[in-house]
C-alpha positions, 0 to 999 in steps of 0.5 A, a space after each residue: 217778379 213773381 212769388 208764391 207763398 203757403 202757410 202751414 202750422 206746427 207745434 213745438 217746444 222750446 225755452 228761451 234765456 232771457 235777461 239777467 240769465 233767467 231761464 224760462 220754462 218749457 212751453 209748446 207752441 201753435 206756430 204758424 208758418 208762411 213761407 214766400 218764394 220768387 221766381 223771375 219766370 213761371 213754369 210751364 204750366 204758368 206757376 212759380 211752384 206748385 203749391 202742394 210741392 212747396 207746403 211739403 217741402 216746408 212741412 219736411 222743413 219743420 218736422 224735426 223742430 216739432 219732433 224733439 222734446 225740444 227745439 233746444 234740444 236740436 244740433 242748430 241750437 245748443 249753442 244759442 237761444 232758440 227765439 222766434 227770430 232764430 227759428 225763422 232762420 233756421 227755417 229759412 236756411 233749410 227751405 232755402 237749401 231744397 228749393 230748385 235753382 231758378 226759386 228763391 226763398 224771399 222770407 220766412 215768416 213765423 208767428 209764435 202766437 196770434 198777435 207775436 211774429 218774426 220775418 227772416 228774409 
Protein backbone atom coordinates (compact mmCIF):
# COMPACT_ATOMS: atom_id res chain seq x y z
CA UNK A 1 0.00 0.00 0.00
CA UNK A 2 1.19 3.35 -0.81
CA UNK A 3 0.06 6.79 0.41
CA UNK A 4 0.70 10.35 0.21
CA UNK A 5 -0.09 12.83 2.30
CA UNK A 6 0.03 17.07 2.58
CA UNK A 7 -0.39 19.65 5.06
CA UNK A 8 -2.00 22.81 4.57
CA UNK A 9 -3.14 25.54 6.98
CA UNK A 10 -6.14 27.89 7.46
CA UNK A 11 -7.74 30.13 9.77
CA UNK A 12 -11.17 29.83 10.97
CA UNK A 13 -13.49 30.72 13.98
CA UNK A 14 -15.75 28.74 15.80
CA UNK A 15 -17.13 28.39 19.59
CA UNK A 16 -17.57 25.11 21.37
CA UNK A 17 -20.62 23.93 24.19
CA UNK A 18 -18.74 23.05 26.79
CA UNK A 19 -20.03 21.07 30.24
CA UNK A 20 -22.45 22.41 32.34
CA UNK A 21 -23.92 24.37 28.95
CA UNK A 22 -21.43 26.78 29.24
CA UNK A 23 -20.71 28.59 26.13
CA UNK A 24 -17.29 29.68 25.15
CA UNK A 25 -16.46 32.90 23.14
CA UNK A 26 -15.77 33.16 19.61
CA UNK A 27 -12.21 32.57 18.94
CA UNK A 28 -9.97 32.09 15.55
CA UNK A 29 -7.52 29.41 14.79
CA UNK A 30 -4.13 28.78 12.92
CA UNK A 31 -5.28 25.20 12.13
CA UNK A 32 -3.19 22.91 10.33
CA UNK A 33 -4.22 20.09 8.27
CA UNK A 34 -2.71 16.82 6.90
CA UNK A 35 -4.51 14.74 4.92
CA UNK A 36 -3.02 10.92 4.04
CA UNK A 37 -4.48 9.29 1.08
CA UNK A 38 -3.73 5.33 -0.19
CA UNK A 39 -3.68 3.74 -3.02
CA UNK A 40 -2.82 0.06 -3.89
CA UNK A 41 -1.19 0.91 -7.16
CA UNK A 42 1.07 4.01 -8.41
CA UNK A 43 -0.04 5.76 -11.40
CA UNK A 44 1.62 6.18 -14.50
CA UNK A 45 4.27 8.39 -13.45
CA UNK A 46 4.94 6.18 -10.22
CA UNK A 47 2.63 8.40 -7.97
CA UNK A 48 -0.32 8.15 -5.67
CA UNK A 49 -1.58 11.41 -6.72
CA UNK A 50 0.32 14.56 -7.30
CA UNK A 51 0.93 16.42 -4.56
CA UNK A 52 -0.01 20.08 -5.76
CA UNK A 53 -3.58 18.22 -6.99
CA UNK A 54 -4.37 16.76 -3.72
CA UNK A 55 -3.21 20.28 -1.66
CA UNK A 56 -5.85 22.02 -3.87
CA UNK A 57 -8.23 19.70 -3.48
CA UNK A 58 -7.97 20.18 0.33
CA UNK A 59 -7.41 23.87 0.29
CA UNK A 60 -11.11 23.81 -1.66
CA UNK A 61 -12.19 21.33 1.13
CA UNK A 62 -11.55 23.80 3.93
CA UNK A 63 -12.39 26.95 2.24
CA UNK A 64 -15.85 27.29 3.21
CA UNK A 65 -15.01 26.44 7.09
CA UNK A 66 -12.24 29.67 6.93
CA UNK A 67 -15.07 31.73 4.77
CA UNK A 68 -18.16 32.12 7.66
CA UNK A 69 -17.95 34.20 10.16
CA UNK A 70 -17.96 30.99 11.79
CA UNK A 71 -17.73 27.37 11.55
CA UNK A 72 -20.80 27.47 13.78
CA UNK A 73 -22.50 29.14 11.33
CA UNK A 74 -22.20 26.34 8.47
CA UNK A 75 -25.49 23.98 7.36
CA UNK A 76 -22.93 20.55 8.85
CA UNK A 77 -22.83 22.11 12.14
CA UNK A 78 -25.96 23.70 13.53
CA UNK A 79 -27.02 21.04 15.10
CA UNK A 80 -23.73 20.17 16.65
CA UNK A 81 -20.63 21.31 18.28
CA UNK A 82 -17.99 22.05 16.13
CA UNK A 83 -15.10 20.70 18.07
CA UNK A 84 -11.54 19.61 16.56
CA UNK A 85 -12.96 16.15 16.43
CA UNK A 86 -16.12 16.97 14.27
CA UNK A 87 -14.13 19.28 11.97
CA UNK A 88 -11.66 16.47 10.85
CA UNK A 89 -14.85 14.69 9.99
CA UNK A 90 -16.32 17.04 8.01
CA UNK A 91 -12.94 17.54 6.34
CA UNK A 92 -12.58 13.90 6.13
CA UNK A 93 -16.19 13.39 4.56
CA UNK A 94 -15.94 16.12 1.96
CA UNK A 95 -12.19 15.16 0.71
CA UNK A 96 -13.24 11.69 0.63
CA UNK A 97 -16.41 12.70 -1.70
CA UNK A 98 -13.61 14.14 -4.50
CA UNK A 99 -11.02 11.78 -4.33
CA UNK A 100 -10.72 9.28 -7.83
CA UNK A 101 -12.07 5.74 -7.52
CA UNK A 102 -8.59 3.64 -7.11
CA UNK A 103 -7.65 6.52 -3.74
CA UNK A 104 -8.80 6.25 -0.55
CA UNK A 105 -8.61 9.06 2.18
CA UNK A 106 -6.93 7.08 5.05
CA UNK A 107 -7.04 10.04 7.86
CA UNK A 108 -7.49 13.46 8.36
CA UNK A 109 -5.40 14.99 10.91
CA UNK A 110 -6.35 18.40 12.34
CA UNK A 111 -4.12 20.17 15.10
CA UNK A 112 -6.03 23.48 16.48
CA UNK A 113 -2.90 24.62 18.22
CA UNK A 114 0.64 23.36 18.28
CA UNK A 115 0.51 21.10 20.87
CA UNK A 116 -3.72 19.94 20.68
CA UNK A 117 -4.90 17.47 17.53
CA UNK A 118 -7.43 15.33 16.61
CA UNK A 119 -7.48 12.24 13.66
CA UNK A 120 -10.31 11.23 11.76
CA UNK A 121 -9.73 8.20 9.65
Amino acid sequence: MYTATVEITFKATHSLLLPDNQKEPLHEHDWKVTATVESRQLDAYGMVIDFHKLQKLLKKTVEPLGRAASVNELPDFQNGNPSTECIAKYIYDKLAGKLAGNLTLRKVVLWETPDCRACYR
